[in-house]
Structures are given as C-alpha cells and as structure tokens.
ZABA-448442 format. One line per 3 residues: their letters; for each residue x, y, z of C-alpha. Coordinates in nm, 4 decimals. Layout:
a> X:Y:Z ~ ...
END
This chain:
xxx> 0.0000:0.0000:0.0000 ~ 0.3011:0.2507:-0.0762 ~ 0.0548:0.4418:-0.2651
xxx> -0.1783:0.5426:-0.0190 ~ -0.1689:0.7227:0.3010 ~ -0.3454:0.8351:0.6426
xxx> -0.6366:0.9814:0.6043 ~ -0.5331:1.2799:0.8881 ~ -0.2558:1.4149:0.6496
xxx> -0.5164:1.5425:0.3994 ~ -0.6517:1.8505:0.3349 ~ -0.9707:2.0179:0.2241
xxx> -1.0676:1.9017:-0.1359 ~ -0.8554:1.6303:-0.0919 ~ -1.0223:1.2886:-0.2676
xxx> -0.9755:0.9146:-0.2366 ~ -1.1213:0.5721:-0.1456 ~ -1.0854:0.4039:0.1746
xxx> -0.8088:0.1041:0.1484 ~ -0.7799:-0.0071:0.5310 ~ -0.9692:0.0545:0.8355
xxx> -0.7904:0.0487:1.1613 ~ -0.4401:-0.1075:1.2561 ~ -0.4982:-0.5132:1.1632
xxx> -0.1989:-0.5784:1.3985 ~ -0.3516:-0.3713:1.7256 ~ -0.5357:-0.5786:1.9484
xxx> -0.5786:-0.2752:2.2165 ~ -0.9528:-0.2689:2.3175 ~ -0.9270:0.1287:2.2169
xxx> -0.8381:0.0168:1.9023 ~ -1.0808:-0.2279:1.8362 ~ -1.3781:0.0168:2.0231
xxx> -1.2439:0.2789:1.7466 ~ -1.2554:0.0736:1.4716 ~ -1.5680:-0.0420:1.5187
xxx> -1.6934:0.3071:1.5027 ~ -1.5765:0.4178:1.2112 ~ -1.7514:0.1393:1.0517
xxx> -2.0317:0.2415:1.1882 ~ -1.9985:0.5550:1.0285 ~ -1.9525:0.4213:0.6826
xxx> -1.6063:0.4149:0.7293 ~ -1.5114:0.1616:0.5281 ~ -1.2667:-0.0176:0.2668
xxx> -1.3733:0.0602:-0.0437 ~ -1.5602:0.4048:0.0342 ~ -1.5069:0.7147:-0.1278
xxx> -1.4373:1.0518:0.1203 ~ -1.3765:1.3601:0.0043 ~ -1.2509:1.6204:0.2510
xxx> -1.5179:1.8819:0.3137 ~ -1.3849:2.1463:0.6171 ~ -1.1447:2.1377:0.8741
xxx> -1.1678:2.3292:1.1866 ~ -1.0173:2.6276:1.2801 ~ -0.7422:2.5048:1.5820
xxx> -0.5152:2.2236:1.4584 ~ -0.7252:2.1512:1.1587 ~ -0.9295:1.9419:1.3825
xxx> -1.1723:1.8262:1.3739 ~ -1.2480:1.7338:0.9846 ~ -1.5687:1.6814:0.8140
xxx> -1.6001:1.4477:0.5112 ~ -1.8167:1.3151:0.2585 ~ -1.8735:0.9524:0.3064
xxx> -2.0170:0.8230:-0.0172 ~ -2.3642:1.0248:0.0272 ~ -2.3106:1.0789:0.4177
xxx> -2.0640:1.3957:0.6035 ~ -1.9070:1.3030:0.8956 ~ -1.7222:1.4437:1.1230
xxx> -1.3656:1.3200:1.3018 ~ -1.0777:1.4183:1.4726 ~ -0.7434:1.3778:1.3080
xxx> -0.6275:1.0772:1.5340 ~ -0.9102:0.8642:1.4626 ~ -0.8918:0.9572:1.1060
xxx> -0.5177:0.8387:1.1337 ~ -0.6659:0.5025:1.1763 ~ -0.7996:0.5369:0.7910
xxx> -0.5628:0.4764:0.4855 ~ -0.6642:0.6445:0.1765 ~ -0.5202:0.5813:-0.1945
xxx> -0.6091:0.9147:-0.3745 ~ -0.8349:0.9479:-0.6217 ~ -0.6698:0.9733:-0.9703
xx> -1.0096:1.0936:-1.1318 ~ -1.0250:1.4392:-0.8957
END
C-alpha cells in the first residue's frame, strides 16, 4: 500500500477511497472500540471521502463526505484510515 496514506494528512478538497480501516496488527480494546466506530460511520474499505472542512485550531476536527453521508472526526481517529487518492479528482 506505498501508494496510499493516512487519512489525517489530507486537506480540504482532498479525494480518495478508503483502502484499510484500523491497525490489523492492534489488538488494544481502544483500538478495536475505534474501529468499530468508524464502521459504523460508513467508514469503510472501499468508500469514497472527500474532505469537506477542517476546523479552525489544529485543523481538527475534519468533516467528510462519506459516499452520500458527512461526517465528522478528529485527526487521530482519522489516522486510523488509509486512503489511496483518487486519480479521477
């Protein structure tokens, strides 16, 4: 997956689909309680997001578009996402 990256590192307008949810290695009960979230959300492999806003202090939190849906998250938890951008945008 050298071609794709966490989701937290992009910016407004930025494009992609959804290649990994969570860390497939952590067993951490945080981990697995985060994960399990963001799939609740829509969150997952082989969504489209599109980076709506970011706040004002830090960047955080981000809002996204989810397929049809806009989400909100903070940049850790969307450091849990890996993104390959979207060669189309």
């Amino acid at each position: 997956m050298s071609d794709s990256f966490p989701l937290s590192q992009a910016r407004v307008g930025a494009r992609g689909v959804i290649v990994q949810v969570g860390d497939h290695g952590d067993h951490d009960e945080h981990a697995i309680e985060l994960e399990r979230r963001l799939l609740e959300f829509g969150l997952v492999e082989g969504a489209r997001i599109e980076v709506l806003h970011e706040g004002g202090i830090k960047r955080d939190p981000i809002a996204l578009r989810v397929d049809e849906a806009v989400v909100a998250l903070r940049r850790r938890e969307a450091a849990s996402l890996m993104v390959r951008a979207d060669e189309a945008a």
